[in-house]
PyMOL commands that place a pseudoatom at each C-alpha (Angstrom):
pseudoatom trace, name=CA, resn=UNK, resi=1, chain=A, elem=C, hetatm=0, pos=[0.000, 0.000, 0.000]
pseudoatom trace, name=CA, resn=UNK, resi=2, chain=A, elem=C, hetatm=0, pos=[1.544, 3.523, -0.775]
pseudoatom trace, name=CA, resn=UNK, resi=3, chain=A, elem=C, hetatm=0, pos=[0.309, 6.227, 1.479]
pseudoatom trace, name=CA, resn=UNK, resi=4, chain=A, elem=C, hetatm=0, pos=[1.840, 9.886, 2.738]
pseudoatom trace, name=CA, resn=UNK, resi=5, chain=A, elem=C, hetatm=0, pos=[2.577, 10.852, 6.055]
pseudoatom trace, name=CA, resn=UNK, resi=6, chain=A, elem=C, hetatm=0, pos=[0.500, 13.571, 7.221]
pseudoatom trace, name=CA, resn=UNK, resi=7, chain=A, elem=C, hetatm=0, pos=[1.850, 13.838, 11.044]
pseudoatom trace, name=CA, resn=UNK, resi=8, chain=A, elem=C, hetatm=0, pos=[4.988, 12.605, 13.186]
pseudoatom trace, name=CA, resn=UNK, resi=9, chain=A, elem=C, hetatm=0, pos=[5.343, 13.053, 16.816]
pseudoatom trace, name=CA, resn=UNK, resi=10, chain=A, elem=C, hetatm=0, pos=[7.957, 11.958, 18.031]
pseudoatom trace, name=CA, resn=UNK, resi=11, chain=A, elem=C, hetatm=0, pos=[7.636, 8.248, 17.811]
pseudoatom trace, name=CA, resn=UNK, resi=12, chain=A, elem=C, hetatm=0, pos=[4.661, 7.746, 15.583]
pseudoatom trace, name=CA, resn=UNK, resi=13, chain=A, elem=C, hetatm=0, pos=[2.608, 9.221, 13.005]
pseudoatom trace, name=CA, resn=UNK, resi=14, chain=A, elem=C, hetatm=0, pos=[-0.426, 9.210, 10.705]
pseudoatom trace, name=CA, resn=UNK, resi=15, chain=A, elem=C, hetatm=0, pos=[-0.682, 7.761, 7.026]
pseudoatom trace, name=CA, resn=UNK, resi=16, chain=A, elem=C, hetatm=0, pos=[-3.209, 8.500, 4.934]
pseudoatom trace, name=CA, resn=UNK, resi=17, chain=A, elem=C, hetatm=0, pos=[-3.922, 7.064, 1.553]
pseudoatom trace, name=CA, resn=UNK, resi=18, chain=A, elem=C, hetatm=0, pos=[-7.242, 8.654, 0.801]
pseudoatom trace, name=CA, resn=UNK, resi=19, chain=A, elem=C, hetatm=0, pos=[-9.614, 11.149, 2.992]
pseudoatom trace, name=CA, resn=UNK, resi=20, chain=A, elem=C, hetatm=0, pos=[-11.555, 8.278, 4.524]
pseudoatom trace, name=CA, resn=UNK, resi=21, chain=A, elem=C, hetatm=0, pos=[-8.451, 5.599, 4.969]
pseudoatom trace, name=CA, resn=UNK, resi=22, chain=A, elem=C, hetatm=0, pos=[-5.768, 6.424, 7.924]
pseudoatom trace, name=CA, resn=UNK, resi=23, chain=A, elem=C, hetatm=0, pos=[-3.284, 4.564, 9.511]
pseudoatom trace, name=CA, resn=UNK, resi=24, chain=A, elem=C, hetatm=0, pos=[-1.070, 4.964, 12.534]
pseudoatom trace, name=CA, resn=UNK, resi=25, chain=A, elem=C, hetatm=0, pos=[2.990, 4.155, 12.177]
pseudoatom trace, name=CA, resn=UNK, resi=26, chain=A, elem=C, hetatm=0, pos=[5.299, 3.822, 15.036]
pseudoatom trace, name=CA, resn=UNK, resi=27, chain=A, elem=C, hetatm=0, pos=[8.921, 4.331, 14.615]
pseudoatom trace, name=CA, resn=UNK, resi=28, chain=A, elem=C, hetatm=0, pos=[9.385, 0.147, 15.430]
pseudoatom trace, name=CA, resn=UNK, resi=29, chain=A, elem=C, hetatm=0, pos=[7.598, -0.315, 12.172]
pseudoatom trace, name=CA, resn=UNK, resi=30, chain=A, elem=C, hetatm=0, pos=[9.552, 1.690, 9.554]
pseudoatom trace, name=CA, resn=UNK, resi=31, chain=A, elem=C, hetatm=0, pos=[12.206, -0.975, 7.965]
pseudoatom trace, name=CA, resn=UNK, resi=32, chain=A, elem=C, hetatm=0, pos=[13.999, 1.279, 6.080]
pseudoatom trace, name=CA, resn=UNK, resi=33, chain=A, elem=C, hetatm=0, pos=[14.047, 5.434, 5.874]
pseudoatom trace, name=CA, resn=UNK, resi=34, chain=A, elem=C, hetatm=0, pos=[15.063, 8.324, 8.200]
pseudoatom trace, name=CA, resn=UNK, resi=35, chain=A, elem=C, hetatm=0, pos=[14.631, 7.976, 11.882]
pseudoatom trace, name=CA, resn=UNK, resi=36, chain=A, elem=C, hetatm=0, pos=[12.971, 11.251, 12.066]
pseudoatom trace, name=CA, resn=UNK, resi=37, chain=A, elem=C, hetatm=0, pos=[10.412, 11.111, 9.118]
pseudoatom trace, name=CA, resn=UNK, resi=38, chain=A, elem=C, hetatm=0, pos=[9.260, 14.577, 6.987]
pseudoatom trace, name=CA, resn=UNK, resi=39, chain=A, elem=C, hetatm=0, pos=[5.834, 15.391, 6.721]
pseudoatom trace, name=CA, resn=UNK, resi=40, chain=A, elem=C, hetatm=0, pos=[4.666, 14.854, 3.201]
pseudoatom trace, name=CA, resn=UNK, resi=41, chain=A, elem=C, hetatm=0, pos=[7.018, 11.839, 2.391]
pseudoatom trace, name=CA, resn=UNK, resi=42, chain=A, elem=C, hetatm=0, pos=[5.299, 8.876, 0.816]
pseudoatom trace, name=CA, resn=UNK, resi=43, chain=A, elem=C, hetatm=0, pos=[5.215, 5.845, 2.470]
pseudoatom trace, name=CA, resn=UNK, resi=44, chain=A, elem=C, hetatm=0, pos=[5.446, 2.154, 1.336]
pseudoatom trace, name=CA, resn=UNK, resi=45, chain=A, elem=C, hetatm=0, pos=[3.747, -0.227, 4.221]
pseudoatom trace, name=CA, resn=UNK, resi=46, chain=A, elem=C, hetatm=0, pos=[1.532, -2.844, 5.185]
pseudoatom trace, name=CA, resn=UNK, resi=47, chain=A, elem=C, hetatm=0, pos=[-1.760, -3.199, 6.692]
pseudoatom trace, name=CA, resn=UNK, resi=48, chain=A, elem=C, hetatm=0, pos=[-1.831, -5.029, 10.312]
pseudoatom trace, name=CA, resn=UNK, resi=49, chain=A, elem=C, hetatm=0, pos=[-5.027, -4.611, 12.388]
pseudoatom trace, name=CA, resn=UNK, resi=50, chain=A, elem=C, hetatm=0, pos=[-4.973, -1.790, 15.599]
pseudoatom trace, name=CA, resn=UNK, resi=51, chain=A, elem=C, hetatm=0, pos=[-2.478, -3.122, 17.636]
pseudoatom trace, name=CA, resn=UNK, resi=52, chain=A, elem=C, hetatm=0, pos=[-5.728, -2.152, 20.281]
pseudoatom trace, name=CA, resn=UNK, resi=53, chain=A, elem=C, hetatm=0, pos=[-9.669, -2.327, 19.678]
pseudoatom trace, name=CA, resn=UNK, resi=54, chain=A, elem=C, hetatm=0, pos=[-11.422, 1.431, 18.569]
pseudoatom trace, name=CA, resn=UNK, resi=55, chain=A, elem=C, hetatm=0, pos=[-7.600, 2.264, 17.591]
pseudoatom trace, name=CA, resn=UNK, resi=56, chain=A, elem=C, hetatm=0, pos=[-6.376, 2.982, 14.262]
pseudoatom trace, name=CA, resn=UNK, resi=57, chain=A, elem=C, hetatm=0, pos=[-5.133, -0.340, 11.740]
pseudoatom trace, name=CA, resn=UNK, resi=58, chain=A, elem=C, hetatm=0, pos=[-1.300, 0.274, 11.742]
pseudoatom trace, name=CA, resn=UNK, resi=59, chain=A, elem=C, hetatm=0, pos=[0.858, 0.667, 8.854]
pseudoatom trace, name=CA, resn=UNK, resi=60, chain=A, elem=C, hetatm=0, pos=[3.988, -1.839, 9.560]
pseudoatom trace, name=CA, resn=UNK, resi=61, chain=A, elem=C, hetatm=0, pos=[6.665, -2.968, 7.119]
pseudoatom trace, name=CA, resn=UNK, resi=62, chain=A, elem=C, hetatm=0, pos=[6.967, 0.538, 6.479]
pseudoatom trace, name=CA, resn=UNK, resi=63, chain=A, elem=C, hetatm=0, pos=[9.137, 2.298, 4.079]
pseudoatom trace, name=CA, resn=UNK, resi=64, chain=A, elem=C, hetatm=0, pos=[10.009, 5.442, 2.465]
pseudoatom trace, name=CA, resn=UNK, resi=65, chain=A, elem=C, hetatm=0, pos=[11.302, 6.076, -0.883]
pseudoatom trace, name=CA, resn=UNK, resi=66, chain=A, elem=C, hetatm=0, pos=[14.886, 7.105, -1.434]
pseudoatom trace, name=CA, resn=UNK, resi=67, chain=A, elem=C, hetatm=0, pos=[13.639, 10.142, -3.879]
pseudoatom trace, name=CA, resn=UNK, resi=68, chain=A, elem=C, hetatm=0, pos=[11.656, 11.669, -1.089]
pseudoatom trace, name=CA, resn=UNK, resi=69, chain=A, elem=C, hetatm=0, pos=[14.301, 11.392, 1.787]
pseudoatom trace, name=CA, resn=UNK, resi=70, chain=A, elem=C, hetatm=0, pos=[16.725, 12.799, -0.192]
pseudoatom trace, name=CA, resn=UNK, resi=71, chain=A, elem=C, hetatm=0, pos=[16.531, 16.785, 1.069]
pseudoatom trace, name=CA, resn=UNK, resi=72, chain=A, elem=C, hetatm=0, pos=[19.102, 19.275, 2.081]
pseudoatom trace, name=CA, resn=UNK, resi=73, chain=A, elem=C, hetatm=0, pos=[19.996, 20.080, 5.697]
pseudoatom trace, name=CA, resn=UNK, resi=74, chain=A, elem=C, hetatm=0, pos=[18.042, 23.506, 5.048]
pseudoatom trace, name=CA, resn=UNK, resi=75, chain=A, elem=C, hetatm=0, pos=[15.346, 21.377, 3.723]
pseudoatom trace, name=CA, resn=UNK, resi=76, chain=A, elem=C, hetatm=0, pos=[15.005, 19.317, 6.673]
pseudoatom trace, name=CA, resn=UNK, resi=77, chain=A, elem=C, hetatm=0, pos=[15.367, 22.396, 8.890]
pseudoatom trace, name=CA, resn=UNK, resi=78, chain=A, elem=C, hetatm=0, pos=[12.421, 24.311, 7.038]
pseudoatom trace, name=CA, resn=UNK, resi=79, chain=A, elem=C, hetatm=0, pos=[10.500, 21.485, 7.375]
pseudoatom trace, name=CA, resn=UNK, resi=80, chain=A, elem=C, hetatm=0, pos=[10.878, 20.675, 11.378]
pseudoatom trace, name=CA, resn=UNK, resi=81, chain=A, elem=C, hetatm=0, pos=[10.059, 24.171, 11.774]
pseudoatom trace, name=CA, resn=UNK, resi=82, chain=A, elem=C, hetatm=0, pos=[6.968, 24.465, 9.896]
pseudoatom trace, name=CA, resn=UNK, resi=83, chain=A, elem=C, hetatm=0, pos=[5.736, 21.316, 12.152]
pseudoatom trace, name=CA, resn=UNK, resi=84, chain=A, elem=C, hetatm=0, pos=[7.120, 22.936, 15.343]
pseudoatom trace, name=CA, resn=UNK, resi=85, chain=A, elem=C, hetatm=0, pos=[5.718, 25.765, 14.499]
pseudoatom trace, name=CA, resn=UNK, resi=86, chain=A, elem=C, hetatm=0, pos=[9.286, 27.865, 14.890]
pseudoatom trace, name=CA, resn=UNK, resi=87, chain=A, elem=C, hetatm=0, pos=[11.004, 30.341, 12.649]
pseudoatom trace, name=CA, resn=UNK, resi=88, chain=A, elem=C, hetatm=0, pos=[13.285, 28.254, 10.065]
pseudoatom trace, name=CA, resn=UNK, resi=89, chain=A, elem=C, hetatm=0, pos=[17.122, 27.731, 10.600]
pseudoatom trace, name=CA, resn=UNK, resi=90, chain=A, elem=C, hetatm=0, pos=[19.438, 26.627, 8.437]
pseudoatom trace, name=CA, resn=UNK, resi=91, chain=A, elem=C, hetatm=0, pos=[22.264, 24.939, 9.804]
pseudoatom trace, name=CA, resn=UNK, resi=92, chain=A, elem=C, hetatm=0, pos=[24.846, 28.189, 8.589]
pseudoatom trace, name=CA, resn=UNK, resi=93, chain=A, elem=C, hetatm=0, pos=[22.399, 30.535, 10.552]
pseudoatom trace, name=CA, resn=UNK, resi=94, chain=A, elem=C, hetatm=0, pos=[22.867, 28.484, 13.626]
pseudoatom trace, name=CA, resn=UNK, resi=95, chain=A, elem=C, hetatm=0, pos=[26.492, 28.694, 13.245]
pseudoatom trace, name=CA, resn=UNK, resi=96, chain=A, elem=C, hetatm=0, pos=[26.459, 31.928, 13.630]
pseudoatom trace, name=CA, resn=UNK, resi=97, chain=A, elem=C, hetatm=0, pos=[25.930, 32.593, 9.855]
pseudoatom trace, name=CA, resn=UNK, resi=98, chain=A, elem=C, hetatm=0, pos=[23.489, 34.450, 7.086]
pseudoatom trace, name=CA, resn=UNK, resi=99, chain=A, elem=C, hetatm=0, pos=[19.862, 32.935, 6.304]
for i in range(1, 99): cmd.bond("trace and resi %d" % i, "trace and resi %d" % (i + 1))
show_as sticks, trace
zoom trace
């Protein structure tokens, strides 16, 4: 099943492959990718049922396309800030250097 991430925090996140279909990842299930996930990557996975009943079915087996985890460091940055909700920061700019 292909899906996108649509949250992370911290340890587990959301897929969803269509408005009505959603499932829930934890870090224990992604096989191959980035430890810390980007928003808007697509994701490769499998169906198992809620690891709980009323919960979410999980996505496990999961894995994310080299195209989309290849992104600069100010990539990455931009992006953890937009989900933290704090002004972007490029590496150089913590360094001391320009934006």
């Amino acid at each position: 099943m292909k899906g996108t991430l649509k949250s992370w925090h911290g340890d587990w996140g959301l897929v969803r492959v269509n408005r009505r279909e959603q499932y829930f990842l934890h870090t224990t299930n992604i096989t191959e990718g980035p430890d810390e996930p980007l928003i808007g990557s697509s994701v490769l996975f499998e169906i198992a049922p809620p690891y709980k009943n009323g919960k979410l079915p999980q996505a496990v087996n999961a894995s994310f396309p080299l195209a989309d985890v290849a992104v600069t460091e100010a990539e990455a940055a931009g992006a953890k800030a937009l989900v933290e909700g704090l002004p972007a920061q490029t590496p150089e700019a913590a360094e001391g250097g320009a934006l």
